[in-house]
N, CA, C and O atoms as a printed pandas DataFrame, in Angstrom:
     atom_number atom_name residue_name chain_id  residue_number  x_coord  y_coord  z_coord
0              1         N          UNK        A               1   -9.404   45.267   33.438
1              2        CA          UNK        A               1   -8.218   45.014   32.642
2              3         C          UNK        A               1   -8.403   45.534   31.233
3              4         O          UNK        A               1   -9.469   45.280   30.673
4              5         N          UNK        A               2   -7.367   46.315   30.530
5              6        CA          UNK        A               2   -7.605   46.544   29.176
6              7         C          UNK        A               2   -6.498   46.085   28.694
7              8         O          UNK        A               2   -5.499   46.032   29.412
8              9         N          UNK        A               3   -6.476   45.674   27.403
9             10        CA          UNK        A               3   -5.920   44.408   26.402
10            11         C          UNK        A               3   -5.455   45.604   25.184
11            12         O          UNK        A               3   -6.279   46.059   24.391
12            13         N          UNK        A               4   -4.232   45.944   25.196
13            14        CA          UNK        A               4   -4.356   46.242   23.370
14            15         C          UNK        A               4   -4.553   45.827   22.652
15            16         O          UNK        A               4   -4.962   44.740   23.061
16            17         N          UNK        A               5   -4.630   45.822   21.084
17            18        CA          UNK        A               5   -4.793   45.132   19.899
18            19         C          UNK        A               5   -4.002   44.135   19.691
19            20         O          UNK        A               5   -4.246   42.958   19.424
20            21         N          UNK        A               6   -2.540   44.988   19.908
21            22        CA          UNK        A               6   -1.583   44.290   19.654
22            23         C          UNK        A               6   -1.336   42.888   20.440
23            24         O          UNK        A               6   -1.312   41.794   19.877
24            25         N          UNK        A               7   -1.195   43.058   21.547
25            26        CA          UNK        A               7   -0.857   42.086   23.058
26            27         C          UNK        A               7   -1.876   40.825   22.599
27            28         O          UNK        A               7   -1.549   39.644   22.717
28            29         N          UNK        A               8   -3.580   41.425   21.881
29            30        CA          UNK        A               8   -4.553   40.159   21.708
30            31         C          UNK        A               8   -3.974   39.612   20.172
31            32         O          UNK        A               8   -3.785   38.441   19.843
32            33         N          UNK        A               9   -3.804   40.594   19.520
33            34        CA          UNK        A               9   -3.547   39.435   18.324
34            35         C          UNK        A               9   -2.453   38.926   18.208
35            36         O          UNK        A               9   -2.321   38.376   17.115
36            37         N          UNK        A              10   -1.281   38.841   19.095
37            38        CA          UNK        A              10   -0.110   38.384   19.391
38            39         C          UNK        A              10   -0.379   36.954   20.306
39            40         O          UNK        A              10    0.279   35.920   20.186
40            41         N          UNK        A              11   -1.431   37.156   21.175
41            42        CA          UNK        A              11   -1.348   36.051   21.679
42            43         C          UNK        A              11   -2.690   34.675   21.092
43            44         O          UNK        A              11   -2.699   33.452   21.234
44            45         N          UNK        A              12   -3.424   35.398   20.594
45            46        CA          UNK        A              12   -4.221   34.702   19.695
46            47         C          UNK        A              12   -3.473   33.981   18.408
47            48         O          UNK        A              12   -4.057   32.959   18.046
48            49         N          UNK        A              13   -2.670   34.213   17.894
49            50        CA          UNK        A              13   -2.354   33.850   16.606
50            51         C          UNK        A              13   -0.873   32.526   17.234
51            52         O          UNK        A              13   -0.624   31.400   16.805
52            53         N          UNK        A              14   -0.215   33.309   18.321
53            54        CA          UNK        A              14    0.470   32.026   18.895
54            55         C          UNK        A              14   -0.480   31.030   19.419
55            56         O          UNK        A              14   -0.333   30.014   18.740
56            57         N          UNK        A              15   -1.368   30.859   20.296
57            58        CA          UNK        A              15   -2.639   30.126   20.380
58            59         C          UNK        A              15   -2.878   29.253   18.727
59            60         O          UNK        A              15   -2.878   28.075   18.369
60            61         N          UNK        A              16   -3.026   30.308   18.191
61            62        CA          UNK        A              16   -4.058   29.608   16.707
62            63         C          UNK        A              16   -2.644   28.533   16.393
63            64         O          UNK        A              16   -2.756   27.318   16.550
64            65         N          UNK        A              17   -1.481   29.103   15.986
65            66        CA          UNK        A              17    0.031   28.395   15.505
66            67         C          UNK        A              17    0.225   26.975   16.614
67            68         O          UNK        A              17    0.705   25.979   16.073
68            69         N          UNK        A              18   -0.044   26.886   17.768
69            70        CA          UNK        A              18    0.050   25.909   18.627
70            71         C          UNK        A              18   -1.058   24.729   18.598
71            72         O          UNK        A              18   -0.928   23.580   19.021
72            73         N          UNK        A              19   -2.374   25.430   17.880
73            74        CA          UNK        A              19   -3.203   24.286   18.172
74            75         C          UNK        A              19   -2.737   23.666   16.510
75            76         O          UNK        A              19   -2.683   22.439   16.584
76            77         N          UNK        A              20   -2.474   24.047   15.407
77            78        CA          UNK        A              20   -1.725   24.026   13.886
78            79         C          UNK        A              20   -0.891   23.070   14.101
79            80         O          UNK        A              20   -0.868   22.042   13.423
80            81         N          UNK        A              21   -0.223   23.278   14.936
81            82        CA          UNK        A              21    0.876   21.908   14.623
82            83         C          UNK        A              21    0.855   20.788   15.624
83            84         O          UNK        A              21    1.688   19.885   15.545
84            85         N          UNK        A              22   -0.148   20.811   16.648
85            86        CA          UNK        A              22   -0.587   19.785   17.267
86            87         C          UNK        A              22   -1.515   19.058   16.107
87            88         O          UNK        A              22   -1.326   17.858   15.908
88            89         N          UNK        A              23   -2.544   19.787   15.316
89            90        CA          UNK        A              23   -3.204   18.687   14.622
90            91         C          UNK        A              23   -2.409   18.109   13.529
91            92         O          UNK        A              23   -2.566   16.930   13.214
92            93         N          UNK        A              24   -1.418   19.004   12.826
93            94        CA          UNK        A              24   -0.663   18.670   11.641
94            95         C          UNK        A              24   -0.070   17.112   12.227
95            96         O          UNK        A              24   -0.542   16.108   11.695
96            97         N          UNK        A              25    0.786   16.982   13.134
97            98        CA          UNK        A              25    1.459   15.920   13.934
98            99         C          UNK        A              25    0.895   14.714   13.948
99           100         O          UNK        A              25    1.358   13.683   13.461
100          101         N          UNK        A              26   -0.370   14.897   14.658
101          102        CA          UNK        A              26   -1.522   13.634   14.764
102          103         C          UNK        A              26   -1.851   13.284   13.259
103          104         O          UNK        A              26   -1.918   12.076   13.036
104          105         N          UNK        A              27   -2.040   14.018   12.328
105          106        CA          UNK        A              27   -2.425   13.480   10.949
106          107         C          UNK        A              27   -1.934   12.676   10.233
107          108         O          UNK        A              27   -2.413   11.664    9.722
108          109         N          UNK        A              28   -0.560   13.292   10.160
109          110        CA          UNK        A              28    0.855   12.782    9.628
110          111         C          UNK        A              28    1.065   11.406   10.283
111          112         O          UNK        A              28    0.841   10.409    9.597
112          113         N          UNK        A              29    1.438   11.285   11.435
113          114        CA          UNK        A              29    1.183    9.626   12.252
114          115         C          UNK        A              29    0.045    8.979   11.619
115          116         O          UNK        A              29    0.211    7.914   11.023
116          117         N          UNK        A              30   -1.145    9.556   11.703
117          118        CA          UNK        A              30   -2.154    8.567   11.379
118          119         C          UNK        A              30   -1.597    7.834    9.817
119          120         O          UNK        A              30   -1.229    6.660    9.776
120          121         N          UNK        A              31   -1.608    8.496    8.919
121          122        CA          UNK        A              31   -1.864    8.435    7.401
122          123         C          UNK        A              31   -0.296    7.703    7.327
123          124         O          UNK        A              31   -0.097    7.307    6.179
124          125         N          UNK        A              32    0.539    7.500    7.989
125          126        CA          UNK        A              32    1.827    6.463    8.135
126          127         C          UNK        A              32    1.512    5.291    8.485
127          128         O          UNK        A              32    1.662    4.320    7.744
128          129         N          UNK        A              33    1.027    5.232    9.683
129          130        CA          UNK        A              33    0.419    3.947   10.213
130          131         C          UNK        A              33   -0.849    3.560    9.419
131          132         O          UNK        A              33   -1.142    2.407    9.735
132          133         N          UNK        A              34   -1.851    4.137    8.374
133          134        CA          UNK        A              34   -2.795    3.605    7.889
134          135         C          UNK        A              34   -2.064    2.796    6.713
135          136         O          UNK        A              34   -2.399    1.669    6.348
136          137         N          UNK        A              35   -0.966    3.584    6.156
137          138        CA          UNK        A              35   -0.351    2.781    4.893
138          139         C          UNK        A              35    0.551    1.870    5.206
139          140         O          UNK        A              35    0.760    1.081    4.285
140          141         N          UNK        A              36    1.134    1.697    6.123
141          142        CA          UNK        A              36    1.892    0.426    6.607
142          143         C          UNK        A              36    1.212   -0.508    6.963
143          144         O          UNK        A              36    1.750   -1.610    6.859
144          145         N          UNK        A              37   -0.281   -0.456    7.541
145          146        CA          UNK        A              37   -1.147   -1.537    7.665
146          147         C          UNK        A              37   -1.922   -2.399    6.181
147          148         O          UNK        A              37   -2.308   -3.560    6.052
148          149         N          UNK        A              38   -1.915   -1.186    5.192
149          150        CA          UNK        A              38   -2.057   -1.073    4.152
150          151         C          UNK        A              38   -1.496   -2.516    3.366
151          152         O          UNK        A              38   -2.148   -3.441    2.881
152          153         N          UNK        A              39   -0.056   -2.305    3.454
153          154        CA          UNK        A              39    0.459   -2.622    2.555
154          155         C          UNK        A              39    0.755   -4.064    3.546
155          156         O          UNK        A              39    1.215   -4.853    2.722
156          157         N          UNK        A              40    0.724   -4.628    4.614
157          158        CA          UNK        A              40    0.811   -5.467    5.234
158          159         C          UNK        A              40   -0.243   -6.445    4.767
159          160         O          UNK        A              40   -0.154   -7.663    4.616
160          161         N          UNK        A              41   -1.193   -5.679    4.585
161          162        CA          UNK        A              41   -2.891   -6.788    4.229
162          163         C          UNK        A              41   -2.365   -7.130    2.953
163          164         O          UNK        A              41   -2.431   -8.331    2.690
164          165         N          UNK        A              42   -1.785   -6.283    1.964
165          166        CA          UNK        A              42   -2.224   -6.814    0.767
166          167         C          UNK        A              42   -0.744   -7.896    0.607
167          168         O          UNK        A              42   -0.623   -8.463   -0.479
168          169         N          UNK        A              43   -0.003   -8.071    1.347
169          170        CA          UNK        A              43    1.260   -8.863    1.246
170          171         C          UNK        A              43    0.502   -9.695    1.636
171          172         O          UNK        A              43    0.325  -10.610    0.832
172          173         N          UNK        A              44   -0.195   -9.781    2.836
173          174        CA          UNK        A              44   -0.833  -11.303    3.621
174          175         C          UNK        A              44   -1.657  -11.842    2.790
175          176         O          UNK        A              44   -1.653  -13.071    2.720
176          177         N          UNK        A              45   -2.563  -11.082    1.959
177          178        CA          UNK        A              45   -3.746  -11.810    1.321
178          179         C          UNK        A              45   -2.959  -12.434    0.287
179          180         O          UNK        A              45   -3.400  -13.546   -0.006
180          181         N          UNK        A              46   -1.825  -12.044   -0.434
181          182        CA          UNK        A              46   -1.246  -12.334   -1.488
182          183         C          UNK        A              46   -0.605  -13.687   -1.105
183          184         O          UNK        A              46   -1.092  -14.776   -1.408
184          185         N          UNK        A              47    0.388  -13.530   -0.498
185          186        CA          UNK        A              47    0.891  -15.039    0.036
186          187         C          UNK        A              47   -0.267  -16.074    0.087
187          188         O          UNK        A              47    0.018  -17.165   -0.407
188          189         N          UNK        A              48   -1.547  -15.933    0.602
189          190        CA          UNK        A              48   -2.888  -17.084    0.755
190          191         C          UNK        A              48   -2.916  -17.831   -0.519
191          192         O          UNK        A              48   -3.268  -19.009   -0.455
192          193         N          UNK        A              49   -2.567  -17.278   -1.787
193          194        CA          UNK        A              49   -2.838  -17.394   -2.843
194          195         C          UNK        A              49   -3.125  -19.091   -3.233
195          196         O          UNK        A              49   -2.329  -19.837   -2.662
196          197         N          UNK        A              50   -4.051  -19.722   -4.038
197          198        CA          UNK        A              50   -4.182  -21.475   -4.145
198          199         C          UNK        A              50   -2.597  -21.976   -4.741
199          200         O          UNK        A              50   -1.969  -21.566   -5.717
200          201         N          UNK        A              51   -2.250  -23.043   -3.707
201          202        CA          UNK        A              51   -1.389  -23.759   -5.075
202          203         C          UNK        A              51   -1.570  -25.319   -4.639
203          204         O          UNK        A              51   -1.509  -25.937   -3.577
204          205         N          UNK        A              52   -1.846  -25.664   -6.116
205          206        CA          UNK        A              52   -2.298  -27.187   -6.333
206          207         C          UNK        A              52   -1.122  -27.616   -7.024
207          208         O          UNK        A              52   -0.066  -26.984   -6.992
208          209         N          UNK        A              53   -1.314  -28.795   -7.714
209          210        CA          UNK        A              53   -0.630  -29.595   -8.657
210          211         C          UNK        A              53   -0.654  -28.935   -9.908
211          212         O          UNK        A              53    0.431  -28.845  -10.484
212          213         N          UNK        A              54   -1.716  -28.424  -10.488
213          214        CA          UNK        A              54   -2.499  -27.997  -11.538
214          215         C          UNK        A              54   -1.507  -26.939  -11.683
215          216         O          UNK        A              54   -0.745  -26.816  -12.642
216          217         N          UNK        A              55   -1.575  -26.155  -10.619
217          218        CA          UNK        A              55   -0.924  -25.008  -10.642
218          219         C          UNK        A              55    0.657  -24.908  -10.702
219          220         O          UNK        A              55    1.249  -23.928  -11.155
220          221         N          UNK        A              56    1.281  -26.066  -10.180
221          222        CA          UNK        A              56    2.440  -25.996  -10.534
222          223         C          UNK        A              56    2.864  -26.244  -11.432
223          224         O          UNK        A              56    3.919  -25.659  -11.678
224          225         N          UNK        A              57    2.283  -27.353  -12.600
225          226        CA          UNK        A              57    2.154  -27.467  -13.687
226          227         C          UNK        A              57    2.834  -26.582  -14.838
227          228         O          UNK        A              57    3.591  -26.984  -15.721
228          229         N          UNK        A              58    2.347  -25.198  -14.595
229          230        CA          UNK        A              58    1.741  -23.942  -15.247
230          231         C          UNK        A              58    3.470  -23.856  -15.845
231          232         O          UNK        A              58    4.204  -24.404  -15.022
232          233         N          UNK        A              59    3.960  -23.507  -16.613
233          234        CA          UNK        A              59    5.128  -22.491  -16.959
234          235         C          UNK        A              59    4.710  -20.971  -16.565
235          236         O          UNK        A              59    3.710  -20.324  -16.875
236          237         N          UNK        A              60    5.807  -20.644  -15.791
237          238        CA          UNK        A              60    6.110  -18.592  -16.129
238          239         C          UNK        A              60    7.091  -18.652  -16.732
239          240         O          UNK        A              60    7.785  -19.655  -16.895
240          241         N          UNK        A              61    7.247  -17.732  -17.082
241          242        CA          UNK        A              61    8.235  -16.383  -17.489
242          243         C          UNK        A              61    8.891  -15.907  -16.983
243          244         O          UNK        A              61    8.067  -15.633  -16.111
244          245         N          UNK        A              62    9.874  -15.400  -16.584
245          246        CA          UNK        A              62   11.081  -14.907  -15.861
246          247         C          UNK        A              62   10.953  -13.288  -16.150
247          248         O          UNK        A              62   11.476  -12.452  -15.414
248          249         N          UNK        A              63   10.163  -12.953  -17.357
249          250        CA          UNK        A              63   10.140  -11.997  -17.346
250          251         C          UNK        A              63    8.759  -11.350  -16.233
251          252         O          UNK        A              63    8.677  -10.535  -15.314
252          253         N          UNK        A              64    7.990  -12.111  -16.845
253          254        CA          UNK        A              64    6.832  -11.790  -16.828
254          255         C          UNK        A              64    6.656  -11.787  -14.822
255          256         O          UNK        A              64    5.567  -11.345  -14.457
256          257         N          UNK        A              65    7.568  -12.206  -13.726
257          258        CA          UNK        A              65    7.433  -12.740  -12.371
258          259         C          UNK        A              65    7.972  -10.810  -12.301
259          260         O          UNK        A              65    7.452   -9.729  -12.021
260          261         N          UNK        A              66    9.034  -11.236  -12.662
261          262        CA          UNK        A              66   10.074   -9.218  -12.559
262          263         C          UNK        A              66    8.936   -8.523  -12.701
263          264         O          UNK        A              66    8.547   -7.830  -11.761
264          265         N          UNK        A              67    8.155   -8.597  -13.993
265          266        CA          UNK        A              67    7.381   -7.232  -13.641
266          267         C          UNK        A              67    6.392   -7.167  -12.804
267          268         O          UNK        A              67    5.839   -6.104  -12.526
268          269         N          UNK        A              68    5.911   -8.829  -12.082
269          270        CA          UNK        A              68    4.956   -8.253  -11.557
270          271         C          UNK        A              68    5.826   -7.952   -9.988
271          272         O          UNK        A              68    5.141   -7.344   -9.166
272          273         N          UNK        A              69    6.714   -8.189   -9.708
273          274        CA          UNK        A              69    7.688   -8.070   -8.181
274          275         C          UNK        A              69    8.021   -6.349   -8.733
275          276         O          UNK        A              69    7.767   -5.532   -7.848
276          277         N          UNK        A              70    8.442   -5.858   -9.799
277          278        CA          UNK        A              70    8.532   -4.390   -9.658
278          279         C          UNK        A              70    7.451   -3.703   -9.793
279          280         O          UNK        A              70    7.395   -2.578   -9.296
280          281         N          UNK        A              71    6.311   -4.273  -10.533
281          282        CA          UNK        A              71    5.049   -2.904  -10.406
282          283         C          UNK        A              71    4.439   -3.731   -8.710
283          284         O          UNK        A              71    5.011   -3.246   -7.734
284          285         N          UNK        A              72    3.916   -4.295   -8.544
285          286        CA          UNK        A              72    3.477   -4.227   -6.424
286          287         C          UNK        A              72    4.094   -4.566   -6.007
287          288         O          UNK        A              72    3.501   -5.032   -5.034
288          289         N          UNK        A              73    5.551   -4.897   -5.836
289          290        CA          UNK        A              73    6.235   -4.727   -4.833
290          291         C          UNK        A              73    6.180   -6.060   -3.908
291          292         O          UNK        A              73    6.635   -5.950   -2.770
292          293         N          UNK        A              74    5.704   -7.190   -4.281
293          294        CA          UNK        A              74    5.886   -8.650   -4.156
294          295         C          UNK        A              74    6.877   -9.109   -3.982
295          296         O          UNK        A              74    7.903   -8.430   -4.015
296          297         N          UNK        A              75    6.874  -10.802   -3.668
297          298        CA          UNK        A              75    8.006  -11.553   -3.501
298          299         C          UNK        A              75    7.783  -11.918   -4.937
299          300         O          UNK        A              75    6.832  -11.614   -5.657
300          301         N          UNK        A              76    9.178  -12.852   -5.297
301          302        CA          UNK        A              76    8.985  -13.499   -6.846
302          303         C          UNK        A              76    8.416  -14.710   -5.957
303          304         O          UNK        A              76    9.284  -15.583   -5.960
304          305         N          UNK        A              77    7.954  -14.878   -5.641
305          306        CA          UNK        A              77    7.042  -16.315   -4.834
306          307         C          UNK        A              77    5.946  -15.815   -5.158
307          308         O          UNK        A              77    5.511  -16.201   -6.243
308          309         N          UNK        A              78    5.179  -14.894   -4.450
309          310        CA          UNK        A              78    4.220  -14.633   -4.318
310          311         C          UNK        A              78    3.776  -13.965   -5.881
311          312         O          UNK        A              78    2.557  -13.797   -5.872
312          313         N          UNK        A              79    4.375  -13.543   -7.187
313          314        CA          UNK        A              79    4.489  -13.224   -8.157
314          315         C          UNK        A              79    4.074  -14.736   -9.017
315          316         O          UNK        A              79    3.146  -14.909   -9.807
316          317         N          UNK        A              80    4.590  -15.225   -8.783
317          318        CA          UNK        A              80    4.796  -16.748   -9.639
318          319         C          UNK        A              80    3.472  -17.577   -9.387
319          320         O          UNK        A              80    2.900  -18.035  -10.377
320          321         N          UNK        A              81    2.884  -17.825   -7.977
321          322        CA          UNK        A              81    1.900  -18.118   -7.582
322          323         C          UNK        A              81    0.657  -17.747   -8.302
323          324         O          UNK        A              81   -0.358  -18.398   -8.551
324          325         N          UNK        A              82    0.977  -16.621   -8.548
325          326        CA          UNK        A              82   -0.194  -15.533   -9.185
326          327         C          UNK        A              82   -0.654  -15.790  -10.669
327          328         O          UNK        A              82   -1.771  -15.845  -11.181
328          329         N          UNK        A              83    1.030  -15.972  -11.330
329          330        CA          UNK        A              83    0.884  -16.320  -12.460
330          331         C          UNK        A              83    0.374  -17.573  -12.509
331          332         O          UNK        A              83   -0.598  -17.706  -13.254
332          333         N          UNK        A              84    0.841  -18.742  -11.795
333          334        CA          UNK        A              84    0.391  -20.344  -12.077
334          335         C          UNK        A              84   -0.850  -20.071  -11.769
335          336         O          UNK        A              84   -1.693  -20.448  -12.582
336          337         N          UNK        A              85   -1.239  -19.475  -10.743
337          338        CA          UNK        A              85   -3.018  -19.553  -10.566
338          339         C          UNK        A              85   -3.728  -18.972  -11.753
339          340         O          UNK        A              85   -4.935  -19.111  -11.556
340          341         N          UNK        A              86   -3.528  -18.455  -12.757
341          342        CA          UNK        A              86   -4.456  -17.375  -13.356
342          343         C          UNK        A              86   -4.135  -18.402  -14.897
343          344         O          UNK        A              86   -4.916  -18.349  -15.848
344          345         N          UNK        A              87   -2.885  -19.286  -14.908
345          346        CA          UNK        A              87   -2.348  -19.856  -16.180
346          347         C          UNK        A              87   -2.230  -19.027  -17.041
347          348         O          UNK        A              87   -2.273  -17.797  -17.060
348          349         N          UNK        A              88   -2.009  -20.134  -18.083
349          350        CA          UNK        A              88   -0.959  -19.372  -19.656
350          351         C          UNK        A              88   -2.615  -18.207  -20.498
351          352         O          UNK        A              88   -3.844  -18.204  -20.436
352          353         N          UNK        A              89   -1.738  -17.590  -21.035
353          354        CA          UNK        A              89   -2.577  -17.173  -22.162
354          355         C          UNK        A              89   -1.586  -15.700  -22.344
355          356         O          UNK        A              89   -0.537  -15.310  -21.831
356          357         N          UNK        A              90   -2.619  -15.107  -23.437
357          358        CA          UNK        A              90   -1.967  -13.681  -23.776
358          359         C          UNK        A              90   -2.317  -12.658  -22.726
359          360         O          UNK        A              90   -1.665  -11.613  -22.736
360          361         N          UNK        A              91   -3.163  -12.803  -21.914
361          362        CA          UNK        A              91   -3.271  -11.789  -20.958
362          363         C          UNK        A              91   -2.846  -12.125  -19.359
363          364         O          UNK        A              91   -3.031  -11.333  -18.435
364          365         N          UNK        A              92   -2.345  -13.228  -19.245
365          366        CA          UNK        A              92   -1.523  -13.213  -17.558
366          367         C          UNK        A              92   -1.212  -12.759  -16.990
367          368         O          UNK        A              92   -1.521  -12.774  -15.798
368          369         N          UNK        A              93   -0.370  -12.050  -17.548
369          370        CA          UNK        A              93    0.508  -10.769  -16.898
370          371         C          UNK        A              93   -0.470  -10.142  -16.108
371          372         O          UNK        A              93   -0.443  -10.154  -14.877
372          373         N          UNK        A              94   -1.789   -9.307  -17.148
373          374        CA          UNK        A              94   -2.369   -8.681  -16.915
374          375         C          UNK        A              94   -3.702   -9.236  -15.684
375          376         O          UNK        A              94   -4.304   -8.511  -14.893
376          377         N          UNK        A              95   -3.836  -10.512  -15.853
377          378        CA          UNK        A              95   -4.476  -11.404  -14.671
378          379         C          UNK        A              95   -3.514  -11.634  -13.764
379          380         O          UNK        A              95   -3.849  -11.951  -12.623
380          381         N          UNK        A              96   -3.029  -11.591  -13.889
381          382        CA          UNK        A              96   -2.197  -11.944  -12.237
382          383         C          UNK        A              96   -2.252  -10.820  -11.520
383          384         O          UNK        A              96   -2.629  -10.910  -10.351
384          385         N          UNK        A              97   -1.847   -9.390  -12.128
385          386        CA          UNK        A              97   -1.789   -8.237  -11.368
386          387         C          UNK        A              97   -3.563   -8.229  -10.677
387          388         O          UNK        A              97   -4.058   -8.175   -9.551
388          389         N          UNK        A              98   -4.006   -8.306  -11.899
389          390        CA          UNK        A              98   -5.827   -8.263  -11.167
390          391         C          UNK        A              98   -5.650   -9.329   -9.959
391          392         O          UNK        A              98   -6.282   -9.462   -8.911
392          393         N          UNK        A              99   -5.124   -9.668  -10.219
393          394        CA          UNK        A              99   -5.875  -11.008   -8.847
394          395         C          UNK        A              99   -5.170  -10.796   -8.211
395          396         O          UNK        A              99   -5.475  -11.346   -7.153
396          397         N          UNK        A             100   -3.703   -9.953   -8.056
397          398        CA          UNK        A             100   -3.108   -9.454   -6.909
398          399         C          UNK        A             100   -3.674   -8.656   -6.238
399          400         O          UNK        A             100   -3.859   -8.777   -5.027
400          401         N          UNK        A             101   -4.009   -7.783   -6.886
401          402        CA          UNK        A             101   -4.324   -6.363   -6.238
402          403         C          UNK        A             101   -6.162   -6.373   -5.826
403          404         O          UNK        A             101   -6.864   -5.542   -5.251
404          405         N          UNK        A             102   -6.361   -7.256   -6.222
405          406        CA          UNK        A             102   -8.227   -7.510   -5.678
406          407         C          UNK        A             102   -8.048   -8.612   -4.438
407          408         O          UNK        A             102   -8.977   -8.535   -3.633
408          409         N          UNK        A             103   -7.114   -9.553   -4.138
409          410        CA          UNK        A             103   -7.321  -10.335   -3.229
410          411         C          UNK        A             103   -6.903   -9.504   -2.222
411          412         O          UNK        A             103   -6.933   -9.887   -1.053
């Protein structure tokens, strides 16, 4: 059998293009399903969060719950929790997000 140039690199490069978007496919699924599991853990761990007496105690902020529900994407439950656990001071805000995003 003889093969031209042409006929092999025509059918090689459809070959090469077919195995290309079989792996592209599988990747794309994976890295969807890794971040939806993703973001499932860090909702679950967040909800666990302590609440005592102590903690309800605490005053928030109305402001201060908004930003943390718009920067991760929280419930204002699970926002508020965060704040009563970590209590008052000048840096809360900034403790609550830590203790969101590490639990």
């Amino acid at each position: 059998l003889f093969f031209t140039s042409s006929t092999m690199s025509n059918s090689v490069a459809a070959q090469e293009a077919k195995q290309l978007d079989s792996v592209t496919d599988r990747v794309q699924e994976k890295e969807l399903d890794e971040s939806k599991a993703m973001e499932a853990m860090k909702s679950f761990q967040a909800v666990n969060l302590v609440s005592t007496d102590e903690t309800k105690a605490v005053a928030v902020l109305k402001e201060d719950v908004l930003l943390i529900v718009s920067e991760l994407e929280v419930s204002e439950e699970v926002a508020t929790k965060a704040l009563r656990e970590v209590g008052q001071g000048p840096n809360a805000v900034v403790d609550a997000l830590r203790l969101l995003i590490t639990s």
